[in-house]
PDB file of N, CA, C, O and CB in Angstrom:
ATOM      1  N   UNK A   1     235.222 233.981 101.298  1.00  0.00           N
ATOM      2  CA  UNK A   1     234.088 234.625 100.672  1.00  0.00           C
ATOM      3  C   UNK A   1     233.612 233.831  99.459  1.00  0.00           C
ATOM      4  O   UNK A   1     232.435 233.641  99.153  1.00  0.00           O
ATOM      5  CB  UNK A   1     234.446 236.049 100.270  1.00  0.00           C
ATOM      6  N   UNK A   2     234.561 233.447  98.891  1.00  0.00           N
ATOM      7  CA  UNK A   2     233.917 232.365  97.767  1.00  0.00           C
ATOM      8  C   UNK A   2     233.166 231.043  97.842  1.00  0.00           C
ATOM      9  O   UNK A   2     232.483 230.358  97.081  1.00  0.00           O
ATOM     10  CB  UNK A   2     234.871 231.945  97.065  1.00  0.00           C
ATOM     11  N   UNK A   3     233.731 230.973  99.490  1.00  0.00           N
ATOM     12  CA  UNK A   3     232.854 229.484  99.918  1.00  0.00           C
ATOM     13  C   UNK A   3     231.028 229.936 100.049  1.00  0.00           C
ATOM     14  O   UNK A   3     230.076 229.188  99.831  1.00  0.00           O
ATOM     15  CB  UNK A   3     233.569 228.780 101.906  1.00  0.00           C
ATOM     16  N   UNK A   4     231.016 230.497 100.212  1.00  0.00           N
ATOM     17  CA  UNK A   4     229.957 231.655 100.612  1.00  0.00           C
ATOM     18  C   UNK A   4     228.775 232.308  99.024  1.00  0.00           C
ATOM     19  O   UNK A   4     227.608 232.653  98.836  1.00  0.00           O
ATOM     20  CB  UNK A   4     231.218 233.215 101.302  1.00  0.00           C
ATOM     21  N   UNK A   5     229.767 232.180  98.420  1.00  0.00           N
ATOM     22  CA  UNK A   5     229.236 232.440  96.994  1.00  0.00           C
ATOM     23  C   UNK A   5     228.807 231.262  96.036  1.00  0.00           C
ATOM     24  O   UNK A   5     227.973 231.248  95.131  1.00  0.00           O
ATOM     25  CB  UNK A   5     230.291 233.166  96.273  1.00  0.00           C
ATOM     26  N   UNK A   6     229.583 230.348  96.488  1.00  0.00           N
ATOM     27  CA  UNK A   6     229.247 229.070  96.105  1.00  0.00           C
ATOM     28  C   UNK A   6     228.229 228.211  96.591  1.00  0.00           C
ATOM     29  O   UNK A   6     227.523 227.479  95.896  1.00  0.00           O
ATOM     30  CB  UNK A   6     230.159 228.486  96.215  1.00  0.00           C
ATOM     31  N   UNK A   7     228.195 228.338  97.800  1.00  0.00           N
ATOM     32  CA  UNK A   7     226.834 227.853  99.009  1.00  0.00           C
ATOM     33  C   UNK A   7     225.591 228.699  98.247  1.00  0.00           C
ATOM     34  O   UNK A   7     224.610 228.039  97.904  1.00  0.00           O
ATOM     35  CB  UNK A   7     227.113 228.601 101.130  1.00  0.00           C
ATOM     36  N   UNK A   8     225.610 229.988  98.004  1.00  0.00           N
ATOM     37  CA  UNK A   8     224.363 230.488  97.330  1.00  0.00           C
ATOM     38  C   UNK A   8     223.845 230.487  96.131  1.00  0.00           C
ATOM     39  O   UNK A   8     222.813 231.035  95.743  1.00  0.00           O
ATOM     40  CB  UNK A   8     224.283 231.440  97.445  1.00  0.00           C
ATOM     41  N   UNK A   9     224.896 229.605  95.338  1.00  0.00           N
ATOM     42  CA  UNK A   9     224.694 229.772  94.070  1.00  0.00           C
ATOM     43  C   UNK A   9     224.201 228.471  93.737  1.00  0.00           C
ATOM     44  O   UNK A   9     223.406 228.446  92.797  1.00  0.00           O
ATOM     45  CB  UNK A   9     225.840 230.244  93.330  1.00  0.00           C
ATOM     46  N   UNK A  10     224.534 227.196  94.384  1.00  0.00           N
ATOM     47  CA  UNK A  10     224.900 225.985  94.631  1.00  0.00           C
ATOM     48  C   UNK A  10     223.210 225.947  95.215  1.00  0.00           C
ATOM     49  O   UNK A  10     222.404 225.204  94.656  1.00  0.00           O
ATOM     50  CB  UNK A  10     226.429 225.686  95.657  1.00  0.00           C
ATOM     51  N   UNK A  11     222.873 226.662  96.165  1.00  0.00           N
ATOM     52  CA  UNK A  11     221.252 226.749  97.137  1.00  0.00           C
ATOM     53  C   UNK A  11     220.414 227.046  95.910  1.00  0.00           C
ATOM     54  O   UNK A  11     219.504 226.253  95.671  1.00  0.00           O
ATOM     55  CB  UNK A  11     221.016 228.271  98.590  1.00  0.00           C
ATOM     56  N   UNK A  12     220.601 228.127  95.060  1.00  0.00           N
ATOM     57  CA  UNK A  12     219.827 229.267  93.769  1.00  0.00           C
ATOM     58  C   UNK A  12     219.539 228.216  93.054  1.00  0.00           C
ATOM     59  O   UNK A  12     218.394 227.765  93.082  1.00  0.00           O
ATOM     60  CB  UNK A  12     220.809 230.589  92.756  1.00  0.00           C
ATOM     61  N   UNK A  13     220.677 227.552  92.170  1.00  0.00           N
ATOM     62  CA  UNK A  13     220.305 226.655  91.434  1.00  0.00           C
ATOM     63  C   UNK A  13     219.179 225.599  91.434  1.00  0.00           C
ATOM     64  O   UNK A  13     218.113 225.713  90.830  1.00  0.00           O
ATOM     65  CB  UNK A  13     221.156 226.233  91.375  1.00  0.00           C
ATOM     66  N   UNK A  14     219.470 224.810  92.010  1.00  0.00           N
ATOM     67  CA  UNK A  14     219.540 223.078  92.726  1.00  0.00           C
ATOM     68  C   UNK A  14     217.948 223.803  93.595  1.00  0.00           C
ATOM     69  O   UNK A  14     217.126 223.088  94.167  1.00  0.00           O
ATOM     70  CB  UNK A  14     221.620 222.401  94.240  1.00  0.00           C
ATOM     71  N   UNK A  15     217.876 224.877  93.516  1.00  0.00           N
ATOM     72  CA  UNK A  15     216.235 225.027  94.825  1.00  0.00           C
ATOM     73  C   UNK A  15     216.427 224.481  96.254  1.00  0.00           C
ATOM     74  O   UNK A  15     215.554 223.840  96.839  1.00  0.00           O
ATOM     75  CB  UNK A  15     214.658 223.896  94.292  1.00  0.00           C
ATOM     76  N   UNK A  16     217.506 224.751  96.718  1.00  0.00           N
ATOM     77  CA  UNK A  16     217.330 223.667  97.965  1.00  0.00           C
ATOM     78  C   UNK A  16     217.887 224.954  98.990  1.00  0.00           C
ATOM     79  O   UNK A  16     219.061 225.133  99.313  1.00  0.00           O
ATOM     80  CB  UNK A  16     218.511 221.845  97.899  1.00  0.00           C
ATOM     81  N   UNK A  17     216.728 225.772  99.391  1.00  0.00           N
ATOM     82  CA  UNK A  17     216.839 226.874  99.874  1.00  0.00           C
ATOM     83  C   UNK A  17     216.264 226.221 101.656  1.00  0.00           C
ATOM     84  O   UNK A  17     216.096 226.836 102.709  1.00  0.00           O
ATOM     85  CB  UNK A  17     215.884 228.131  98.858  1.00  0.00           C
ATOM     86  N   UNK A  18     216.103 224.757 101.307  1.00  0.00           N
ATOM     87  CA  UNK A  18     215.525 224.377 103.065  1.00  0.00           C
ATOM     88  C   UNK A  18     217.095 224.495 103.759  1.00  0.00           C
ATOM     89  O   UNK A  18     217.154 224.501 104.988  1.00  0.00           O
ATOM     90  CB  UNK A  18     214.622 222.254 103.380  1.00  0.00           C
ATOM     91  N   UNK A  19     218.121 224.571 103.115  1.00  0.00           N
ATOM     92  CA  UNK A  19     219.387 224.135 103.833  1.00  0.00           C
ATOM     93  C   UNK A  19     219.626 225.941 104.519  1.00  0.00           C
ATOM     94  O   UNK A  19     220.387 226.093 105.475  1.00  0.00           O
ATOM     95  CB  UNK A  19     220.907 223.318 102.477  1.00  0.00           C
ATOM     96  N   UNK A  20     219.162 226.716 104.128  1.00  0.00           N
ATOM     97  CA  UNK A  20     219.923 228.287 104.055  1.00  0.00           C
ATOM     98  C   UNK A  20     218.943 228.160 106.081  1.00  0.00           C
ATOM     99  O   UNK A  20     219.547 229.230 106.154  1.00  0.00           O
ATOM    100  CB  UNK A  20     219.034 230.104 102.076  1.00  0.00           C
ATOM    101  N   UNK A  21     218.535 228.039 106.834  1.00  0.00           N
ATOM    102  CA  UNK A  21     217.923 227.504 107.859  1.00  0.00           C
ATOM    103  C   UNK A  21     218.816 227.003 108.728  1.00  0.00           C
ATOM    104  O   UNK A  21     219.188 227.427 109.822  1.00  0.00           O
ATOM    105  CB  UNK A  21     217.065 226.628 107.514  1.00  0.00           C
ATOM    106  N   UNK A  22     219.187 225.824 107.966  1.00  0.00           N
ATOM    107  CA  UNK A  22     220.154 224.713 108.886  1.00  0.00           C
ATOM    108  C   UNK A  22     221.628 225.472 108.753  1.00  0.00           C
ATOM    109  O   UNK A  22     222.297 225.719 109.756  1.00  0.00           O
ATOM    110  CB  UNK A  22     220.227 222.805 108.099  1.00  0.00           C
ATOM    111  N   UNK A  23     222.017 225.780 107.554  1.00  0.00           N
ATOM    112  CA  UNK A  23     223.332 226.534 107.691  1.00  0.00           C
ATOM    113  C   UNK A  23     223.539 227.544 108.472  1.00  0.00           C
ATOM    114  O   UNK A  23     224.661 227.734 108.941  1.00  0.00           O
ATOM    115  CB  UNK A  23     223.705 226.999 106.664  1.00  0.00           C
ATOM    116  N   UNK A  24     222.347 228.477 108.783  1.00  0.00           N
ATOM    117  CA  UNK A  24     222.581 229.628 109.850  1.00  0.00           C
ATOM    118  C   UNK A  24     222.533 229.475 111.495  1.00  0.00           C
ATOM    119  O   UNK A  24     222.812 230.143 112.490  1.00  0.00           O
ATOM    120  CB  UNK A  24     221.541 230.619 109.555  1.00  0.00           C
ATOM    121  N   UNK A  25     221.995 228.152 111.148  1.00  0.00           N
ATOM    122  CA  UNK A  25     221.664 228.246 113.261  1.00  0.00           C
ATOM    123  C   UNK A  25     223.230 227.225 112.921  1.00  0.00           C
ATOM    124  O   UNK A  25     223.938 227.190 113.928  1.00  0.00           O
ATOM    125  CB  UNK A  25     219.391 226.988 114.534  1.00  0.00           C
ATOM    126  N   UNK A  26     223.550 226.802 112.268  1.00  0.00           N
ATOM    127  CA  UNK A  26     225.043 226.230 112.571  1.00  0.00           C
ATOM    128  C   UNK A  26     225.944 227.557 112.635  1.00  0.00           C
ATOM    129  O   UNK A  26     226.744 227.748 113.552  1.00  0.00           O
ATOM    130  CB  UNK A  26     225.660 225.084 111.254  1.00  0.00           C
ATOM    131  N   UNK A  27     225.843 228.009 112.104  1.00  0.00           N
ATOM    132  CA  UNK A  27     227.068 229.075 112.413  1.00  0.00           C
ATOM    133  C   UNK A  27     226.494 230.200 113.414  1.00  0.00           C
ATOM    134  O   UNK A  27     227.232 231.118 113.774  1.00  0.00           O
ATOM    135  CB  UNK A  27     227.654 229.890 110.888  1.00  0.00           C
ATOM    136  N   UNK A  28     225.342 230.119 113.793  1.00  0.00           N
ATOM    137  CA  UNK A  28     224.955 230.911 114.891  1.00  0.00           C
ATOM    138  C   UNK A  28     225.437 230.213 116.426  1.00  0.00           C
ATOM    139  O   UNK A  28     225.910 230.893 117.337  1.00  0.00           O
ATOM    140  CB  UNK A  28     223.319 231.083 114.749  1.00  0.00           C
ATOM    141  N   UNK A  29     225.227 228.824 116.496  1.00  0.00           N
ATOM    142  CA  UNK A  29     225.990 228.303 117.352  1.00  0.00           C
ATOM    143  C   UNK A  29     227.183 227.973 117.050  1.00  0.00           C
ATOM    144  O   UNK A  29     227.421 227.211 117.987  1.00  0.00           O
ATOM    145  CB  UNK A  29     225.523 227.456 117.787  1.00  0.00           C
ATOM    146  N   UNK A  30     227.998 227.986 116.503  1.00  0.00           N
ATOM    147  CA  UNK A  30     229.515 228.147 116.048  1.00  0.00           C
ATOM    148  C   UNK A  30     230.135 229.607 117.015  1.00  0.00           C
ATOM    149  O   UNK A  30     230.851 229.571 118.016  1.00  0.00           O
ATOM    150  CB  UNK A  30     229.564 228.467 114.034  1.00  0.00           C
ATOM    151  N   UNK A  31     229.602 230.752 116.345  1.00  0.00           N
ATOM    152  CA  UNK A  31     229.587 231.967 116.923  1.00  0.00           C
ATOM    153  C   UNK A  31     229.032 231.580 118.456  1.00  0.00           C
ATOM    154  O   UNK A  31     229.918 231.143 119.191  1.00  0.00           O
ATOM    155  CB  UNK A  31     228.664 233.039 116.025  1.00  0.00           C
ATOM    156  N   UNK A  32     228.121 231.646 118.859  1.00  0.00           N
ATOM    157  CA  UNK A  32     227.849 231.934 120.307  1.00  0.00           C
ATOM    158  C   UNK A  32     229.038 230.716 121.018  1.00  0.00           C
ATOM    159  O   UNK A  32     229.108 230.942 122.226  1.00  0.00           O
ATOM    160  CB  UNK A  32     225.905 231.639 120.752  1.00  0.00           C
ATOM    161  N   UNK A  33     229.626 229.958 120.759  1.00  0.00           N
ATOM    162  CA  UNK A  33     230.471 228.832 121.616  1.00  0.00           C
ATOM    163  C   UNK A  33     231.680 229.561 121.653  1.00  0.00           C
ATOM    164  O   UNK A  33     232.116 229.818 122.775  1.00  0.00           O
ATOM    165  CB  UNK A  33     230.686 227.214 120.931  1.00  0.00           C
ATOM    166  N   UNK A  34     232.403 230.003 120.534  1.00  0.00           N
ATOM    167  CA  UNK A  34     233.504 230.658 119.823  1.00  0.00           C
ATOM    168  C   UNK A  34     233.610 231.904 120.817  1.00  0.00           C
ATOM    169  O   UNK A  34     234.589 231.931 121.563  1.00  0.00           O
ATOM    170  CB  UNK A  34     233.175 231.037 118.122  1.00  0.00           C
ATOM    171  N   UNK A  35     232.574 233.047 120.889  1.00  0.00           N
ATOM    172  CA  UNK A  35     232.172 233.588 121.881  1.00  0.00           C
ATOM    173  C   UNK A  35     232.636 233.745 123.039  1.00  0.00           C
ATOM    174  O   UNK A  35     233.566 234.452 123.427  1.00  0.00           O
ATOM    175  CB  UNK A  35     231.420 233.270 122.001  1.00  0.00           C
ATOM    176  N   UNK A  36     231.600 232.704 123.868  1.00  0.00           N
ATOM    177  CA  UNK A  36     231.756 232.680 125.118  1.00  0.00           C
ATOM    178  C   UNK A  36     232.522 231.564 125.770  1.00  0.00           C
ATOM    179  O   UNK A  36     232.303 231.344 126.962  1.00  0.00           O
ATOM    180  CB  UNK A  36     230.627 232.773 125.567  1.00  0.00           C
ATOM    181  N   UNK A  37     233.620 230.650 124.947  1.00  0.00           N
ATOM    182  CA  UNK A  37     234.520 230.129 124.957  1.00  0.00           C
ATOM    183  C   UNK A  37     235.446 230.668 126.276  1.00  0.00           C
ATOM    184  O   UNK A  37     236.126 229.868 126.917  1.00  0.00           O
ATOM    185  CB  UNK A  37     234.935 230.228 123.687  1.00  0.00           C
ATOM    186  N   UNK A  38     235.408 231.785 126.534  1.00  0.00           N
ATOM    187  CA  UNK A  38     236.382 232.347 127.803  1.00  0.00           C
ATOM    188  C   UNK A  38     236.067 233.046 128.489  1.00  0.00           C
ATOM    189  O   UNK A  38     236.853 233.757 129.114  1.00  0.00           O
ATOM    190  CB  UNK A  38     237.397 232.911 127.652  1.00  0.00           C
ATOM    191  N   UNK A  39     234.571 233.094 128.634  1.00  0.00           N
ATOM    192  CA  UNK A  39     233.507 233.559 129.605  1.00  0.00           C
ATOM    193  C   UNK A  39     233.251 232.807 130.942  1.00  0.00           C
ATOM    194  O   UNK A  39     233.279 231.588 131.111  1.00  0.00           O
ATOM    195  CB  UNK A  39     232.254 233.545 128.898  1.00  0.00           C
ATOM    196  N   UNK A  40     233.056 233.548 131.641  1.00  0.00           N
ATOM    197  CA  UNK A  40     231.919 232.541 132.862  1.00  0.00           C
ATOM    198  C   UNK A  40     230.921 232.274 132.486  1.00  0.00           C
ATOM    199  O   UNK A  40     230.156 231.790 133.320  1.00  0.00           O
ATOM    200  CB  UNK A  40     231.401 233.073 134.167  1.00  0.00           C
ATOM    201  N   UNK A  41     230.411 232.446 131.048  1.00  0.00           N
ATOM    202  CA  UNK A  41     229.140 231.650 130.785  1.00  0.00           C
ATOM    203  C   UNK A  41     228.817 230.622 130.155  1.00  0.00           C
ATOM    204  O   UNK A  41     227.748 230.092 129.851  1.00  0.00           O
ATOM    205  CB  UNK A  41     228.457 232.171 130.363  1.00  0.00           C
ATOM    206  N   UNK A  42     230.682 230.241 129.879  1.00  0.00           N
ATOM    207  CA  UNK A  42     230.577 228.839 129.468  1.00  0.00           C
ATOM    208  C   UNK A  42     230.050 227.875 130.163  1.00  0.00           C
ATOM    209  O   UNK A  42     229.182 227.254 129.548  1.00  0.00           O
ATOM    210  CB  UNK A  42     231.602 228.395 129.230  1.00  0.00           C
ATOM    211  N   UNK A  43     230.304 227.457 131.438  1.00  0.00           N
ATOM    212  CA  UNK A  43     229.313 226.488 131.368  1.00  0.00           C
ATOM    213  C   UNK A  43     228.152 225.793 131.511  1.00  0.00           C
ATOM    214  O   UNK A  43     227.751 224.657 131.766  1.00  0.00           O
ATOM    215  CB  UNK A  43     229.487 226.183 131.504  1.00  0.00           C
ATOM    216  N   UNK A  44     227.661 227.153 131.192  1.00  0.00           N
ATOM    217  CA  UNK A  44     225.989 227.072 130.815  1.00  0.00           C
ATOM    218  C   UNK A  44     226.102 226.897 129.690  1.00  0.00           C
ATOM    219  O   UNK A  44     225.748 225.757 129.387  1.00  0.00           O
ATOM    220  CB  UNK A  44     224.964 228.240 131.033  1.00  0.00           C
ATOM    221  N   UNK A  45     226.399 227.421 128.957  1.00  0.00           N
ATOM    222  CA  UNK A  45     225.939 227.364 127.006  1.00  0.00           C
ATOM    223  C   UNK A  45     226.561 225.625 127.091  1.00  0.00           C
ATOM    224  O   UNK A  45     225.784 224.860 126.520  1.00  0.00           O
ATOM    225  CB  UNK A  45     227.320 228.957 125.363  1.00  0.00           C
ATOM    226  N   UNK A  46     227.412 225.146 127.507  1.00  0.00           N
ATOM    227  CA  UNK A  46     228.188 223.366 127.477  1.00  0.00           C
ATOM    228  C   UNK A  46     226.920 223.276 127.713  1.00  0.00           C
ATOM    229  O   UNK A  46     226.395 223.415 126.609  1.00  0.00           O
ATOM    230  CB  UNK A  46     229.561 222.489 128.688  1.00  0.00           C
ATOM    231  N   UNK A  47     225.859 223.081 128.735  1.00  0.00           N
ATOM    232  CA  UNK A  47     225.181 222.258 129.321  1.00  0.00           C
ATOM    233  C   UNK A  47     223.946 222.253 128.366  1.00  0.00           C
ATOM    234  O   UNK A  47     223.241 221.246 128.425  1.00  0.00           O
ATOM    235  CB  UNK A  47     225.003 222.593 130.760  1.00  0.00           C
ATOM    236  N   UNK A  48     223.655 223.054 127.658  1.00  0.00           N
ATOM    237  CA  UNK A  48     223.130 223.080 126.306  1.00  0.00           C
ATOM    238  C   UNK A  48     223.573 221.880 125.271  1.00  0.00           C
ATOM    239  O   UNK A  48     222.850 221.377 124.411  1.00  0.00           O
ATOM    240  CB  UNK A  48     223.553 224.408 125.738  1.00  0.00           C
ATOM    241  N   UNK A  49     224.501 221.653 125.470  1.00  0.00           N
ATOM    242  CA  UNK A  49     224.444 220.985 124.140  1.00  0.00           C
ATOM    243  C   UNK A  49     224.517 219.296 124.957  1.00  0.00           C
ATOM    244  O   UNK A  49     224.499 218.276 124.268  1.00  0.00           O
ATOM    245  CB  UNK A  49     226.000 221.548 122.858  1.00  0.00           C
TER     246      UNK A  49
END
């Protein structure tokens, strides 16, 4: 949680609120792989990347 507090405080400061974008679709695909990691729909989401 502090990494997290630091990323926003670190974004607040410094103005560099273009990154808060790139940081979420990374952990949005983090999550969806993590996911369906032991699905049958893995290897569709693989063929994505």
């Amino acid at each position: 949680m502090d990494f997290i507090k630091d990323l926003w405080g670190f974004m607040r400061v410094r103005k560099k609120f273009w990154l808060l974008p790139i940081v979420l679709s990374l952990l949005f695909f983090g999550t969806l792989i993590f996911m369906t990691s032991g699905t049958a729909i893995a290897p569709f989401i693989y063929t994505l990347f």
